[in-house]
KELUMGU-845904 format. One record per residue (C-alpha): x, y, z; residue number from 1. Coordinates in pm, 1 decimal. Example, Ala and Ser with C-alpha at 12.3 -4.5 7.8 and 13.67 -1.06 7.14 Angstrom:
REM KELUMGU-845904
+----------+----------+----------+-----+
:       px :       py :       pz :  nr :
+----------+----------+----------+-----+
:   1230.0 :   -450.0 :    780.0 :   1 :
:   1367.0 :   -106.0 :    714.0 :   2 :
+----------+----------+----------+-----+
//
This chain:
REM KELUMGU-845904
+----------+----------+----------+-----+
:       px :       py :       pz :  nr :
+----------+----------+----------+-----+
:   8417.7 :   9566.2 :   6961.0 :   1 :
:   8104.5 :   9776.7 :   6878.9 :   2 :
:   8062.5 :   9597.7 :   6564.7 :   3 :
:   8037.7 :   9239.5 :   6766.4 :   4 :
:   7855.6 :   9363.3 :   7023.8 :   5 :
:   7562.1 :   9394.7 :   6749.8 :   6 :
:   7613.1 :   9095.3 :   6590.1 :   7 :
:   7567.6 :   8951.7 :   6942.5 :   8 :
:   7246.6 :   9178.5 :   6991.0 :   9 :
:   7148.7 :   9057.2 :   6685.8 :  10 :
:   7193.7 :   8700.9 :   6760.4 :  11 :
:   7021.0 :   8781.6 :   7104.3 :  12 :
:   6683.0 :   8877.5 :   6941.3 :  13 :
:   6697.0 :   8603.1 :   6650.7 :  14 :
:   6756.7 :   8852.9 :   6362.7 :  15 :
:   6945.7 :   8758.5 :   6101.6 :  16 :
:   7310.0 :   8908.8 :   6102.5 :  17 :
:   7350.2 :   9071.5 :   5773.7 :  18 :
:   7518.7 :   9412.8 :   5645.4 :  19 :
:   7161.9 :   9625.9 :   5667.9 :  20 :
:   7068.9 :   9510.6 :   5987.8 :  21 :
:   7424.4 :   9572.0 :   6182.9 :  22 :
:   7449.4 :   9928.6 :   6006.7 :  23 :
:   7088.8 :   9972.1 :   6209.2 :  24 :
:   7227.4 :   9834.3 :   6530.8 :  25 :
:   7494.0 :  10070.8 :   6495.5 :  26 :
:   7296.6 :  10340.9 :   6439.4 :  27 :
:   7060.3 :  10295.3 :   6697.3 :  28 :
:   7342.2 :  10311.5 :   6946.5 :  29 :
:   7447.0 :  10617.8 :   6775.0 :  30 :
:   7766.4 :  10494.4 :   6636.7 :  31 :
:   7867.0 :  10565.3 :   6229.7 :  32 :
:   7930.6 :  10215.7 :   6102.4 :  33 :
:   8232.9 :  10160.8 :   5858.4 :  34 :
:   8092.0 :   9958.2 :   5555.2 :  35 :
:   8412.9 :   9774.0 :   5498.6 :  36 :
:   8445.8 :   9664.1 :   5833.6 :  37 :
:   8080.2 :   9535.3 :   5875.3 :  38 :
:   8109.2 :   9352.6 :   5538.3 :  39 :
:   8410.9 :   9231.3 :   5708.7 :  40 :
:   8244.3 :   9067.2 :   5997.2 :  41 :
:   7896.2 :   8935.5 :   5830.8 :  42 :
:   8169.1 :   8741.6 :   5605.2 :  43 :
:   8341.4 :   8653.9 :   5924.6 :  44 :
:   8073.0 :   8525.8 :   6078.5 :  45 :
:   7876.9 :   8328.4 :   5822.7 :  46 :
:   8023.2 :   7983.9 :   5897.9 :  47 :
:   8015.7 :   8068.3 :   6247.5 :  48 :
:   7794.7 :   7888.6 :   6497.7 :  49 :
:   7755.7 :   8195.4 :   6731.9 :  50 :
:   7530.2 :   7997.3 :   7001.1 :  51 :
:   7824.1 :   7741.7 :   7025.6 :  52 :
:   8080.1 :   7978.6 :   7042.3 :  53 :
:   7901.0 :   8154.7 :   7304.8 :  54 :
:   7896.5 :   7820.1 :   7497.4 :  55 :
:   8242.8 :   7745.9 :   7492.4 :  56 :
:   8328.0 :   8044.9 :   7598.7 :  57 :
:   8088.9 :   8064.1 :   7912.3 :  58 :
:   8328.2 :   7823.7 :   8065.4 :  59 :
:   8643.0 :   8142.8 :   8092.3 :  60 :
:   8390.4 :   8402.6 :   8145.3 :  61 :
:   8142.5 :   8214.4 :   8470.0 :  62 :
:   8519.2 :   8136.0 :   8648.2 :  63 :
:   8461.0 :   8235.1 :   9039.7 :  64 :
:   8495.8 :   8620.6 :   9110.4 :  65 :
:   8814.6 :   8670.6 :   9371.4 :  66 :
:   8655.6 :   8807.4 :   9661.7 :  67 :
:   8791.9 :   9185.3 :   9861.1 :  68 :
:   8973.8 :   8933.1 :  10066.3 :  69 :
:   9194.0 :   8714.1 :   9875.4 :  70 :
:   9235.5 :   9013.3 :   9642.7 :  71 :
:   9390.8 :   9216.1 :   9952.8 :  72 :
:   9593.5 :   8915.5 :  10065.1 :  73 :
:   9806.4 :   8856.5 :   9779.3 :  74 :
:   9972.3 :   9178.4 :   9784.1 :  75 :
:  10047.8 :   9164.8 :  10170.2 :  76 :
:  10184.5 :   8823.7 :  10138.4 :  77 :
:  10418.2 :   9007.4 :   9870.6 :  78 :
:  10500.8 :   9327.0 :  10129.1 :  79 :
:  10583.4 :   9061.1 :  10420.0 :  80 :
:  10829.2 :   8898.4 :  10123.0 :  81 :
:  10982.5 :   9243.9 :  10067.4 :  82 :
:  11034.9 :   9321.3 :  10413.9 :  83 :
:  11206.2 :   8968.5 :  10471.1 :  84 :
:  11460.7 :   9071.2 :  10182.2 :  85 :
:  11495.6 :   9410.4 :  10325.2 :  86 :
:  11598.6 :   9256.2 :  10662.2 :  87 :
:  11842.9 :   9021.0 :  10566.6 :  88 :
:  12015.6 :   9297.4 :  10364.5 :  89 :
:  11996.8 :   9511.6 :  10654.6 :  90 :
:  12136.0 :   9235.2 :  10881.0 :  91 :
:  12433.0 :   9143.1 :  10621.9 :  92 :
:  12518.5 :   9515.2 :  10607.7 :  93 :
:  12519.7 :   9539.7 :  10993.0 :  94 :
:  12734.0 :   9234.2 :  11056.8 :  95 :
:  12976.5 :   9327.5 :  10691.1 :  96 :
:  13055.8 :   9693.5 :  10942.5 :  97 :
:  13157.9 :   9413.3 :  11239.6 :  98 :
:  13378.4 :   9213.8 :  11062.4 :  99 :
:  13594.5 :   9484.6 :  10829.6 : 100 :
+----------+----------+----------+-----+
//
């Protein structure tokens, strides 16, 4: 991830994304970078429109936070299921003891 994170920085401040300049990146954050794998990615990225990628993706990433309260409800709608269950095998075992 480190290694798109500076082609993204890069990107950011309208530097061109090339071997030398990602190694520096990487260094600056104090991080060794591996020369295969940054070759790896400016080849990755060199038919790569990285503004329009980071467009389409704003869509998944801008999708409305769940707020402390629907987050909390979910798994006490699921308890209130379980204890449903839990009754009606109670209740079949209770009546199963009546009848034999």
């Amino acid at each position: 991830m480190e290694y798109i994170y500076a082609a993204l920085l890069l990107h950011k401040a309208n530097k061109e994304i090339n071997e030398e300049n990602v190694k520096k990146v990487m260094t600056a954050a104090g991080l060794q970078a591996d020369d295969a794998r940054v070759k790896a990615l400016v080849a990755a990225l060199s038919n790569v429109n990285i503004e329009e990628a980071i467009n389409k993706a704003i869509p998944v990433a801008s999708a409305a936070p769940v707020s402390a309260e629907t987050a909390q409800a979910a798994p006490q709608e699921e308890k209130k299921e379980e204890e449903k269950e839990i009754s009606t095998e109670e209740a079949a075992s209770g009546l199963s003891g009546l009848f034999g």
